[in-house]
N, C-alpha and C positions, 0 to 999 in steps of 0.2 A: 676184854682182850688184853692180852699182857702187851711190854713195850717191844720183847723181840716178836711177836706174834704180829703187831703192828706194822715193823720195819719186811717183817718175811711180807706179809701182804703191798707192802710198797713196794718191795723190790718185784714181786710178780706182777702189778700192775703195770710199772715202767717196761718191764722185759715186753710184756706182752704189746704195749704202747711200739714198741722197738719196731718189733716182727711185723706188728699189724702195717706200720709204714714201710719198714721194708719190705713186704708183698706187694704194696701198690706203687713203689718204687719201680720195683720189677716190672709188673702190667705197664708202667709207662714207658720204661725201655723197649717193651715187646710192641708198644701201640706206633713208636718210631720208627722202629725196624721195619715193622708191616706195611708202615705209611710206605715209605722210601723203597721197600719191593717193586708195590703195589703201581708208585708214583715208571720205576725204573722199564718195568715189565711195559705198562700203555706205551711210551717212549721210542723204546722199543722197535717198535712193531712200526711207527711211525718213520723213524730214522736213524741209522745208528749212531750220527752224531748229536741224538737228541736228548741223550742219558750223560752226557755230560754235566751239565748241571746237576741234575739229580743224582752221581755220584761224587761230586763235590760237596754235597753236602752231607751224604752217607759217608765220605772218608772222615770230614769235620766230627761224626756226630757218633764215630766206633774209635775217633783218636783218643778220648779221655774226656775230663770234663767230671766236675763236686755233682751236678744236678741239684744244683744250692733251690732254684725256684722251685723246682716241682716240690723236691723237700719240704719246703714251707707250706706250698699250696696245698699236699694233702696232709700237714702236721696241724695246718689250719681246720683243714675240713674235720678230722678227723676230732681233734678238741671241742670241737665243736658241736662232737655227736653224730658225722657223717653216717653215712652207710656204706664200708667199706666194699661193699660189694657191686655196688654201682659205677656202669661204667664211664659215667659223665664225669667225675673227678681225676680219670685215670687220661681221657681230652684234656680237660683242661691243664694237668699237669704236663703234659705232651706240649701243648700249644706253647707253655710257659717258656719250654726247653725250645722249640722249635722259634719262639723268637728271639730268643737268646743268642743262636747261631746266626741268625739275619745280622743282629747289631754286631757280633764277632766280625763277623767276614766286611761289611760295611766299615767297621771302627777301624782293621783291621787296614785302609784303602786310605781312609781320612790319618791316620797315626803314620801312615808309609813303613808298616810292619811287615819284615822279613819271616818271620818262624809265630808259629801258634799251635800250642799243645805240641813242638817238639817238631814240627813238620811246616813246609814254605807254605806261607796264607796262601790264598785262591788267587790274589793279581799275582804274585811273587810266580809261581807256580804257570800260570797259564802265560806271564810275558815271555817268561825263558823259552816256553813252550811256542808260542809264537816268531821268536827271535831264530830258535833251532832250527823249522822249517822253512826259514826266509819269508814269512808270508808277507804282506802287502801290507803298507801300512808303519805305526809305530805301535812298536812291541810292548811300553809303559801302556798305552792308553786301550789298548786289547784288554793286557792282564789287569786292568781295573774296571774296562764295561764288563767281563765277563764276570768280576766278582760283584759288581752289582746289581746284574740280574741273578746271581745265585743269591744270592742274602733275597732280594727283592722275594726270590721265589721260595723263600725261607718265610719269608712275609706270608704270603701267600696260606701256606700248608699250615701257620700258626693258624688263621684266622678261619681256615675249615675244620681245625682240631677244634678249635674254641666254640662252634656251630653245633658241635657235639655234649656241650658241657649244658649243666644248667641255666637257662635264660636268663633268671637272676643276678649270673655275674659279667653282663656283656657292658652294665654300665661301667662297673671300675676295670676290665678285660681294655676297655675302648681310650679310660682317663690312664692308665696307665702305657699305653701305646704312645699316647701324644705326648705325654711327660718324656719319654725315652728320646722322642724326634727333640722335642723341644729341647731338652738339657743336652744332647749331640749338639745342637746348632750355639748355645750357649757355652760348650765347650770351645767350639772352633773360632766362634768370635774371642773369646779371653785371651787363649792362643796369639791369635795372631795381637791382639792391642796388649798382651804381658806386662801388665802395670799391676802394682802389687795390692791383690784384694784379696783377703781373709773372707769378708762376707761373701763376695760371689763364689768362690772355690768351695763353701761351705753349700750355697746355693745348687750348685752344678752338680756335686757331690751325692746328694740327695736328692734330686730328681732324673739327674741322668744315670745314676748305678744305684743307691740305696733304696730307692723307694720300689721299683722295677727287679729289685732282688730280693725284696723282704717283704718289707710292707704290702705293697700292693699282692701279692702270690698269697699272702698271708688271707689279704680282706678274701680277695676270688674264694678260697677254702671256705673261710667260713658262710659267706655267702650262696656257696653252692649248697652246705649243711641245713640251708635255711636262718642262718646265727649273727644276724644283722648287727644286732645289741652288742656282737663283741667289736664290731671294726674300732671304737674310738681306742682300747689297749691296747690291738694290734695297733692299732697306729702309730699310736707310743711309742711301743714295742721295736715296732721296723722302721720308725726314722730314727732310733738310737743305733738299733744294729746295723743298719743299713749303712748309716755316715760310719760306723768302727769297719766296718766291712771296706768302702770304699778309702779309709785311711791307711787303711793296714797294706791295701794293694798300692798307695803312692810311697809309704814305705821299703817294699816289694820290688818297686819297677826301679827305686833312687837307690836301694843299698843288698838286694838280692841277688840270685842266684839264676843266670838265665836256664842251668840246667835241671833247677828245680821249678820253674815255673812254665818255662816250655815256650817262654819271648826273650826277643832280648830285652834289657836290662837298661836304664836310661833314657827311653823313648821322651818320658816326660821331658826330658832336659833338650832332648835335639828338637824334639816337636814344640817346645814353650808352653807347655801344658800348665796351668796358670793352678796346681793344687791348693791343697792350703799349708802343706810342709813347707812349698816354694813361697807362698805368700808371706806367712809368718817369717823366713827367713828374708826375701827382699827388706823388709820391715824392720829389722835389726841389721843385716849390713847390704848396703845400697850399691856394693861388687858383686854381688851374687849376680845380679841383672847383665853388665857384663859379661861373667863368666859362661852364662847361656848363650846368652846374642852376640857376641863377639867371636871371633872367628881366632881359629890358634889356642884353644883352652880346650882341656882334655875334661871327659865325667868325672874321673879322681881328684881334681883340682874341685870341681864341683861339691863332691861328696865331702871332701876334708873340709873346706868353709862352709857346708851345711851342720857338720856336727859340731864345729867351733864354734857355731850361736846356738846352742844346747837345744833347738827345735824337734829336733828328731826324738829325741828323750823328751819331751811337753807332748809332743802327737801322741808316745806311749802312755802317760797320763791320761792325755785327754780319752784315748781310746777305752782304758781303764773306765774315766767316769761314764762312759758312754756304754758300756756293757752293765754298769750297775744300774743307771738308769733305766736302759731297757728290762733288768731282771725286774726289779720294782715294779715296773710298770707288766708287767705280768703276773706277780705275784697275788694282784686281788683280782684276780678276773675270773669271771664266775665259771671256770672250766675245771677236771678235775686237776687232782695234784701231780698225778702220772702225768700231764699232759704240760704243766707248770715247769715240773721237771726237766722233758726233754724241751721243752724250751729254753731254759735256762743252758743248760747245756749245748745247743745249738747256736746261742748266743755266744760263747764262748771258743765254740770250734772255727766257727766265720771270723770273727774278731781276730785269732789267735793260728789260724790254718792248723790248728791240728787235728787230729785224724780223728 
């Protein structure tokens, strides 16, 4: 076979690699939609004030959104030799999404976030909603039980999607659930004690967003394929991607564009969100800590002595070597090259948010 003969069969293999996930992309958009009918319709019939929840989470889940887990989950299964026609992979990637939105709306209460995907979170939204009608009561602590039985009940429809999927991956479906709680609650402790730690930020990072968006989505695929033998790469693979994924969003929140990302922009700073951008910078000048916790100091005063200890530009390195690791660590793993590929490439999209 000649070299362009070679390269044409690559390029067809990857194409077709493309489509195949984007088909079961789709199936899992369609498996959400029908949940959230299906969930609206019983409701329903019940009371009519009883589909509120279950349209709060239907407005969360037709506002936008990468679908970065399911991505994975069936980029996983599918490398791995899945059977794309099966519909336990098309749950599973559902479930992956549909817990994604529980932590959204949850994180969402604990951050005291105004806007997500462009539109008022679910407390934000339901206190106004409360305060407008005079009801009884205080109007903060409405719009926050009510967003946390909508995420709760976001839980809930994950963990009936997942009942769907292959038995085989209810073990890491279950270790990655508690990782999420866990690294949440590791979050809000660093938070509030904002003492400067590179290792724990690194810690948190990766188990409460990287591994829960990579890694772990990654192993469920291939485990539902039956392809146990690859979780040690992927794992590799998805605490490289996972930490450049979660730096690039601390990035994101410190020097972004709230109309591109659809939150406002600073959370970490008003919240004391303990990253590792903030870490590394406490650690070379010891006014950074101030400039958060002290009161009379604007974000841009923030932002300006974050880039004057050259940190921001070291996280884009570090993120760099964190993408090339993860390729490597893909590169010999016994799957084909089509599937090598869009991985590598997918590594770079998350990393890098481009399209």
């Amino acid at each position: 076979m000649t070299s362009d003969a070679i390269r044409d069969t690559g390029r067809e293999a990857a194409g077709h690699a493309r489509r195949t996930t984007a088909d079961l992309l789709r199936r899992v958009e369609d498996r959400l939609s029908s949940l959230l009918a299906a969930e609206r319709e019983v409701w329903a019939e019940v009371h009519e004030g009883a589909v509120v929840p279950v349209d709060a989470l239907a407005e969360l889940m037709a506002s936008g959104g990468k679908r970065i887990r399911p991505a994975f989950c069936v980029t996983g299964y599918l490398a791995a030799g899945g059977d794309p026609g099966d519909p336990g992979i098309v749950a599973a990637g559902a479930a992956l999404e549909m817990l994604h939105i529980s932590a959204l709306v949850h994180d969402d209460v604990l951050d005291d976030s105004s806007r997500r995907r462009g539109l008022p979170t679910v407390h934000t939204k339901h206190a106004a909603l409360h305060d407008s009608r005079g009801w009884q009561g205080e109007s903060r602590r409405y719009g926050e039980g009510v967003a946390i039985l909508v995420g709760d009940l976001a839980l809930v429809y994950s963990d009936a999607l997942m009942a769907e999927a292959p038995r085989q991956v209810l073990p890491e479906w279950n270790r990655l659930r508690s990782e999420v709680m866990i690294g949440q609650y590791m979050d809000v402790h660093a938070a509030a004690e904002f003492s400067a730690s590179p290792r724990s930020a690194r810690l948190i990072a990766r188990i409460k967003s990287g591994r829960y968006t990579i890694h772990r989505p990654l192993v469920v695929g291939a485990s539902a394929a039956g392809r146990d033998e690859l979780a040690p790469a992927f794992e590799e693979y998805g605490e490289a991607v996972g930490e450049a994924f979660q730096l690039r969003d601390d990035l994101l929140d410190a020097f972004g564009d709230s109309t591109d990302t659809g939150k406002p922009t600073g959370l970490d700073f008003t919240q004391h969100k303990m990253t590792l951008l903030l870490g590394w910078a406490m650690q070379r000048d010891e006014r950074i800590h101030g400039l958060i916790t002290e009161p009379g100091h604007t974000p841009d005063e923030v932002r300006r002595r974050l880039v004057d200890t050259g940190v921001p530009a070291d996280v884009e390195k570090h993120i760099a070597g964190l993408v090339e690791r993860g390729c490597k660590a893909i590169a010999d793993a016994p799957i084909d090259q089509a599937w090598r590929g869009e991985l590598t490439d997918m590594a770079r999209r998350v990393a890098y948010r481009s399209a």
